[in-house]
N, C-alpha and C positions, 0 to 999 in steps of 0.2 A: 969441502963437501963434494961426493961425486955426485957425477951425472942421473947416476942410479938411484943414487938416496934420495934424490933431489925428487925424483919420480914418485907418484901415489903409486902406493897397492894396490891391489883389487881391492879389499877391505875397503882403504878409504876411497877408491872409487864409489864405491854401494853406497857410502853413506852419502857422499857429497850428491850422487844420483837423489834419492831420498830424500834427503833436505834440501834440494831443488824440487822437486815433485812436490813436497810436502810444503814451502813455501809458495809453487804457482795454486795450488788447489784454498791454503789459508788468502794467498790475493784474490783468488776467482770469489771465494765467499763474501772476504771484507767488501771487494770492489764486484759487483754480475757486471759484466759484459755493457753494460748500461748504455753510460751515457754517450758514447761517440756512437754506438747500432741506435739507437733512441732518437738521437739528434740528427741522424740520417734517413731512420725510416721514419718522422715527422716532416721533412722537407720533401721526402720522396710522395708521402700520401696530399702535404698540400699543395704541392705540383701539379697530382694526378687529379685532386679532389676540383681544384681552382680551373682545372683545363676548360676553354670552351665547351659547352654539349658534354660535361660531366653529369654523373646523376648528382643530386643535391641529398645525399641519406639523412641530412639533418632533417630531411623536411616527410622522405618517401622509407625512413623508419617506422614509423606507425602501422601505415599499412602493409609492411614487409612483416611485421609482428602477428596483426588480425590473419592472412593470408596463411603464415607460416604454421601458428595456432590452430586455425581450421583445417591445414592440412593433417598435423599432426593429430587431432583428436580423430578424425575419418579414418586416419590410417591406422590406429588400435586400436579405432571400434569393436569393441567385444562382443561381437554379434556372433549368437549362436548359442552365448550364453541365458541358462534360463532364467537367471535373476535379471540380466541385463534387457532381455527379450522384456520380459515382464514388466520395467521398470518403465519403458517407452510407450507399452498399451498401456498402463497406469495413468501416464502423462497425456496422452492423448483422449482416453475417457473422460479424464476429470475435466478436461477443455472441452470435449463435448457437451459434457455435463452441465459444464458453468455455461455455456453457449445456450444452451437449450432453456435452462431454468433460471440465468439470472440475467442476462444480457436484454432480451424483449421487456421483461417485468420489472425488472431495477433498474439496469444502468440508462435507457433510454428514457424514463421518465426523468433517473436524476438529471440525465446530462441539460432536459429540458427545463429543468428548476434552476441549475445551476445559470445557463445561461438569462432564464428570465431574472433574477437576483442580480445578474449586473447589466440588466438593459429596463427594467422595468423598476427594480426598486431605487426609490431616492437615496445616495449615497450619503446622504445625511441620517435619513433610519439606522443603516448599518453604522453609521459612527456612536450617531449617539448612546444606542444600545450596545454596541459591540469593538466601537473603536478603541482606539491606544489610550485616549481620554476619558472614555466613559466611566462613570460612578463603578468602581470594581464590584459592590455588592451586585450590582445588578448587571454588569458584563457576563461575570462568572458564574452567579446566578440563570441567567439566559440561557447559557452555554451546558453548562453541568448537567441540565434536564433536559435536556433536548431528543434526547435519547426516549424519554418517555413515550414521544411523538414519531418514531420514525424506527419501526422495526427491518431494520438496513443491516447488512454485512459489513465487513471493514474497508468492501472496494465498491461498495454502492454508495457509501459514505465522501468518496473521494472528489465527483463532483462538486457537490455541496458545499464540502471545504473551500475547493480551490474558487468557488464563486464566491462568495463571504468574505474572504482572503482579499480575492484580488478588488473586491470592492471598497477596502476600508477597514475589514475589521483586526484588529491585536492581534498579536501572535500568540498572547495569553488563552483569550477567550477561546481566537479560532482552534486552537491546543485544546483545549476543555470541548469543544464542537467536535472535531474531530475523536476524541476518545469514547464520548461520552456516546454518541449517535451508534455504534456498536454494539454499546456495552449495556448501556441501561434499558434494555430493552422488557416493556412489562411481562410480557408474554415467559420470553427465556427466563426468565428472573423465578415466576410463578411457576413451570415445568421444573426448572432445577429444587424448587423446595419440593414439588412431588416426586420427582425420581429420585432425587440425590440427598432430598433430606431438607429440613425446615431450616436445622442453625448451617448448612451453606448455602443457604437461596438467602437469607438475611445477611449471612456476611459478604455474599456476591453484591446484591442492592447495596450495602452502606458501602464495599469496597471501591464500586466502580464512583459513586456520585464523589467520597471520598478524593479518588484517585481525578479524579476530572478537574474538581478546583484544584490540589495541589500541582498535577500535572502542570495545567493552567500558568499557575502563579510561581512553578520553577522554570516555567519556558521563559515567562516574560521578563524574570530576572535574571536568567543568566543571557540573555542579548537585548537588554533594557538601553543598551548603547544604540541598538538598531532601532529600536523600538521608538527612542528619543526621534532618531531625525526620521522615519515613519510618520512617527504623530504630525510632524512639523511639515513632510509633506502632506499629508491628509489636510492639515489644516487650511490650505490655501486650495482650492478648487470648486471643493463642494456647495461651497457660498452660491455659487456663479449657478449654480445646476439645475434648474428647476426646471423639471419637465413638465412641471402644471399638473402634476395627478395625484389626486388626495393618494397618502400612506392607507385608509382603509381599502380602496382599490388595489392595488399592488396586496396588499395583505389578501384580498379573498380570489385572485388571479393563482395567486402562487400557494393559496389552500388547497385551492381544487386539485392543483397539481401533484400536492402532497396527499389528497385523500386517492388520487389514482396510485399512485407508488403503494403508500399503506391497504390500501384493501385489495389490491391483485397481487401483491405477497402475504397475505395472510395465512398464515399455516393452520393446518389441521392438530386441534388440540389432542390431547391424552384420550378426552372422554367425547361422548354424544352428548353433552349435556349443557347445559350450562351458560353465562353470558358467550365467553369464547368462542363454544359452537354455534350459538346463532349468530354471531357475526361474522365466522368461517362459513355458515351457508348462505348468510346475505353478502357475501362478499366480493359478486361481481354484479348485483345489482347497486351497491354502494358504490361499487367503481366507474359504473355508466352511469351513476346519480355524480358525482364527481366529472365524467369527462362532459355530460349536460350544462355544468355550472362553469366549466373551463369553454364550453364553446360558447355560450351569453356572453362572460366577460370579453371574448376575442370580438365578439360584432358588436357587445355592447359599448365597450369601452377602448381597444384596439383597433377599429377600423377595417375590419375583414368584415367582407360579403355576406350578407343573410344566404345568398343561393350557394357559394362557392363552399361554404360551411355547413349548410344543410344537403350539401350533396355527401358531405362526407360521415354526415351524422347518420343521412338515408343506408349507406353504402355497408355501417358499421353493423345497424338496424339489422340489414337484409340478412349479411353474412351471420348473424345471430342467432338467425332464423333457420337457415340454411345447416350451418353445424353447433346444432345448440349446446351438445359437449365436446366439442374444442373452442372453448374461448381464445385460444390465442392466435386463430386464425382470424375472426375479425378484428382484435386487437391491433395483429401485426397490420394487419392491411388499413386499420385507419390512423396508424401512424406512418406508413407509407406515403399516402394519403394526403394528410394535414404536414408533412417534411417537403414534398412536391408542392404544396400550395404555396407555405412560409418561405421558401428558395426561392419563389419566382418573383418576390414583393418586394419593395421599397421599405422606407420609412421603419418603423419599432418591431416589427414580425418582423423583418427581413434582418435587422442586425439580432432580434431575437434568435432568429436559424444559425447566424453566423457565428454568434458566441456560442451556442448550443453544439456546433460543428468542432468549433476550436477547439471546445473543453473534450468530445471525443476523439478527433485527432492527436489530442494529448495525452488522453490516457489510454485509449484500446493497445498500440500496440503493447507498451511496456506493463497492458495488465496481462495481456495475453501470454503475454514473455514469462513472466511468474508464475502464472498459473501452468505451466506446461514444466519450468524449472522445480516447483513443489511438487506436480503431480511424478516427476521421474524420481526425486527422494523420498519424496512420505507415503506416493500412491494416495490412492481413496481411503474412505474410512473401511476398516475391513479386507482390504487389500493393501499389498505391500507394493513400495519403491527398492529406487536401492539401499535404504537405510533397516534392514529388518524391525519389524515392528519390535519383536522379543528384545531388542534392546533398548528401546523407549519403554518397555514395562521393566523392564531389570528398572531401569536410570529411576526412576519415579518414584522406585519404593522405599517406604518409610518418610522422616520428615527431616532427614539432614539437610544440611545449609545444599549439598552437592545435587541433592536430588531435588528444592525447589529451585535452583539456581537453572535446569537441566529443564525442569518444567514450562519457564519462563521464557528462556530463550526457542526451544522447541515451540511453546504457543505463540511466540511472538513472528517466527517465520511460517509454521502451521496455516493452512488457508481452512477457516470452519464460514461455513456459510449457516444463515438463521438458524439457529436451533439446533444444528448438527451436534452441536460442541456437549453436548446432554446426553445424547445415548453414545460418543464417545469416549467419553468419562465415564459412564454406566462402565461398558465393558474396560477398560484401564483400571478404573476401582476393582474389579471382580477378578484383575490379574494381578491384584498386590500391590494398586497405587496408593499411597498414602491421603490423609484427607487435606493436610496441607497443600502439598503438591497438585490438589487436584483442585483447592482456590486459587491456586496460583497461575496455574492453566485456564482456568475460568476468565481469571482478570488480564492476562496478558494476549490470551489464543484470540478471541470474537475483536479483539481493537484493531489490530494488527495482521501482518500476513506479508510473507515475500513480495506480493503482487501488490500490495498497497505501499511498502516501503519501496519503490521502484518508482510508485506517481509521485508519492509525499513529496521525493528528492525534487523530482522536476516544476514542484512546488513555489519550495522553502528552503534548496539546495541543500548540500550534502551533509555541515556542521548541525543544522537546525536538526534534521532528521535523526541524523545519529545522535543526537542529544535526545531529543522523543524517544526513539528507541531505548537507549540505553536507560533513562527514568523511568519507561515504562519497564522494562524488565529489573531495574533493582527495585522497584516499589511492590511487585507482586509479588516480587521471592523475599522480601522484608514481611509482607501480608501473611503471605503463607504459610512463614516460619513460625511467624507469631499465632497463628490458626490452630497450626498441628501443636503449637505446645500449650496452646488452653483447652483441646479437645479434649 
C-alpha cells in the first residue's frame, strides 16, 4: 500500500473531525464537568468558609434574606401609582380607625379581664368548667354561648382566649370560646334578621352556636395526643393553689369588668326604640355603674386604698363633668390612672398589671401588623386596597362551591369589626352576592381576621391555628352551600 493511500482524505478527515466533536459533546452531556470542578470548589469554599474571622452564613443567612427582602420591596415600590397610593391611606385609616374606636374600649378592658382570669381566678374554676377533663356537655356548653355575653370582635376576643388557655382550659372548649365570643353576638344576630332577612339571621344563630361545639370537638380530636399530656399536666398543681377567695368573688371582680367592656361598646341600634335603645342611651351610665362595682371589689376584696382609689373615681367624676360628650376622655384618663396605680403595687394588683401587660405586649404589635396588612389589601368598607373590591363581588355571585369557598376564605382574613359585617353584606348583596355565600361570610368574616390569626399562632402555634383556620373555613362554605341550595 502506498504512503498516500495510506493517508485520510479530506472527506475522512470531516468525518472523523465530527465524530470527535460529536462524541466530546455526547461525554460533556453523559458526564457535566462535574465531579473533579465540584470536588475542588467544595474544598476551596470549606477552606475559605472554615478560615479564622470567616463570616458563618449558616448562621448570618436569615438576616441577609430579611435585609435583602426589604431592600428589594423599597426599591420597586410603586409609588406614584394611584391604586398603590390608595392602598397605603387605606391601610393607614383603618389603623386609625381601629386605634381610635377599638383600642381604649375593647382591647384595654380585655387585656384587663384577661389578665385578672389568670391571677385572680382559681385555676381550679377553669378546669373544672373548662379544662381537658371537664364533663364535655358542660365545657362546650359554657363555651358555645358565651358569645351571648360579650359583644367582642375577633381581636377583642383574643385576650380572653389567651387567658382561659393559659390558665387550664382545653383546647376544645377554649376553640368553641374563641369562635363563639365573635360570632354569637345577640345584637349582630337581631340587625342581620332586620337588614338581611329573618331565615339568615336564624341560620346565622343556629350556624355559629352550631359551628362552636363542632369546631370545639374537632380541635380536641385531632390533637387529643396534646390534649392527653395537657390534662396530665393540669392535673398536678392546681391542688396545691388556693388563694383563699371564694369563686363568687373572682365571679363579680371579673363581671364588673365584663359589664365595662359590654356597655362602652354598645352600638346604636337601627331604630330609636326599643329594649336596645334604651340600653344604647343608658350605656355609659351602666358602664360607670360597672366601673363603681370593679372599684369596691378592688378595696373591698383586693387590698387597694379607699383614698388612692377614690382619687381616681373623683378624677373620672370631674372629667365627666367637664366633657360631658366626650366620654372617652375621662375614660382614657382613669385608666391611665388606675394602670400607674396597679404598676406601682406588690402583692395580686401588681401581678394583676403584669399579666395584664404581658397579654398586651403580646398582642398589640402583631395585631397592629394585620390590621395595616388587611387595610392595604381590602382597604375599608367602601373603599378599596389593592385587591379591587369589583372582584370580590364578581367571586361571590351565585352559590357555586367556587364562590362560597371564595367567601370563606375572604371572611376568614377580612377584618369586620361589631356589626360592620351587616351593612357590608347589604351592599355585596345589592352587587350580585349570592344568599349562600353571604352565610358564609357571616360565619367565617366576625370569627376570624388576618390580625387575629397572627395572635392565635403566638397562642396555640402554627399547626393548631391552621387547623382552626382551615375548619373554620370548610365548615362555612359546607353551611353556605347547603343555605343557597334550600333557599
Amino acid at each position: 500500500m502506498s504512503v498516500q493511500a495510506a493517508l485520510p482524505t479530506g472527506s475522512e478527515k470531516s468525518a472523523r473531525i465530527a465524530a470527535t466533536v460529536a462524541g466530546s459533546a455526547a461525554g460533556l452531556r453523559a458526564a457535566p464537568p462535574t465531579s473533579g470542578t465540584r470536588r475542588r470548589f467544595a474544598r476551596w469554599w470549606k477552606r475559605r468558609r472554615t478560615e479564622p474571622g470567616a463570616t458563618e452564613w449558616s448562621k448570618e443567612w436569615e438576616p441577609l434574606a430579611w435585609i435583602g427582602g426589604v431592600f428589594l420591596v423599597f426599591y420597586f415600590l410603586p409609588l406614584g401609582s394611584a391604586r398603590f397610593d390608595g392602598a397605603v391611606t387605606e391601610a393607614l385609616e383603618l389603623t386609625k380607625w381601629y386605634a381610635r374606636e377599638h383600642v381604649l374600649l375593647c382591647l384595654v378592658p380585655a387585656f384587663f379581664i384577661a389578665g385578672g382570669i389568670s391571677v385572680f381566678l382559681d385555676q381550679r374554676a377553669v378546669l373544672k368548667y373548662l379544662g381537658p377533663k371537664a364533663p364535655k356537655t358542660l365545657a362546650y356548653g359554657v363555651a358555645s354561648v358565651s358569645g351571648t355575653l360579650l359583644a367582642v370582635c375577633s381581636c377583642t376576643v383574643l385576650p380572653l382566649f389567651g387567658g382561659i388557655y393559659a390558665n387550664g382550659a382545653g383546647l376544645g372548649p377554649a376553640s368553641a370560646f374563641l369562635y363563639a365570643g365573635p360570632a354569637i353576638n345577640v345584637l349582630a344576630i337581631v340587625l342581620t334578621a332586620n337588614v338581611l332577612g329573618v331565615e339568615i339571621g336564624i341560620a346565622r344563630a343556629v350556624g355559629a352556636v352550631g359551628f362552636a361545639l363542632v369546631l370545639g370537638l374537632l380541635m380536641h380530636l385531632l390533637f387529643r395526643k396534646d390534649e392527653t399530656e395537657r390534662a396530665a399536666h393540669w392535673a398536678v398543681g392546681p391542688e396545691d393553689d388556693d388563694r383563699g377567695r371564694p369563686l363568687w368573688q373572682a365571679a363579680v371582680f371579673l363581671a364588673a369588668m365584663v359589664g365595662i367592656l359590654v356597655f362602652a361598646n354598645w352600638g346604636a341600634p337601627e331604630t330609636e326604640a326599643g329594649p336596645w335603645y334604651v340600653l344604647y342611651a343608658l350605656k355609659w351610665k351602666l358602664t360607670a355603674a360597672s366601673a363603681l362595682m370593679l372599684a369596691w371589689a378592688l378595696v373591698r376584696w383586693m387590698g387597694m386604698g379607699l383614698t388612692e382609689v377614690g382619687a381616681v373615681v373623683a378624677v373620672v367624676a370631674l372629667l365627666s363633668l367637664v366633657f360631658p360628650h366626650e366620654p372617652l376622655i375621662p375614660f382614657g384618663a382613669g385608666t391611665v390612672a388606675f394602670s400607674l396605680l396597679a404598676s406601682t403595687r406588690g402583692g395580686e394588683v401588681g401581678a394583676w398589671f403584669d399579666a395584664s401587660w404581658g397579654f398586651a405586649k403580646q398582642i398589640f404589635p402583631l395585631l397592629f401588623a394585620g390590621i395595616l396588612i388587611a387595610g392595604l389589601l381590602l382597604g375599608r368598607p367602601g373603599h378599596e386596597g389593592l385587591i379591587p373590591s369589583a372582584w370580590v363581588a364578581d367571586a361571590v355571585g351565585g352559590n357555586t362551591p367556587q364562590a362560597n369557598l371564595f367567601a370563606a376564605v375572604a371572611g376568614a382574613f377580612m377584618y369586620f369589626a361589631t356589626l360592620t359585617e351587616v351593612p357590608i353584606l347589604q351592599g355585596l348583596m345589592g352587587s350580585g352576592m349570592g344568599d349562600g355565600p353571604a352565610l358564609t361570610l357571616l360565619l367565617a368574616g366576625p370569627a376570624l381576621s388576618l390580625p387575629s390569626i397572627l395572635v392565635i399562632r403566638s397562642f396555640i402555634g402554627i399547626r393548631k391555628t391552621m387547623a382552626f383556620l382551615v375548619l373554620v373555613v370548610v365548615m362555612a362554605t359546607t353551611a353556605g352551600m347547603l343555605y343557597g341550595a334550600l333557599i
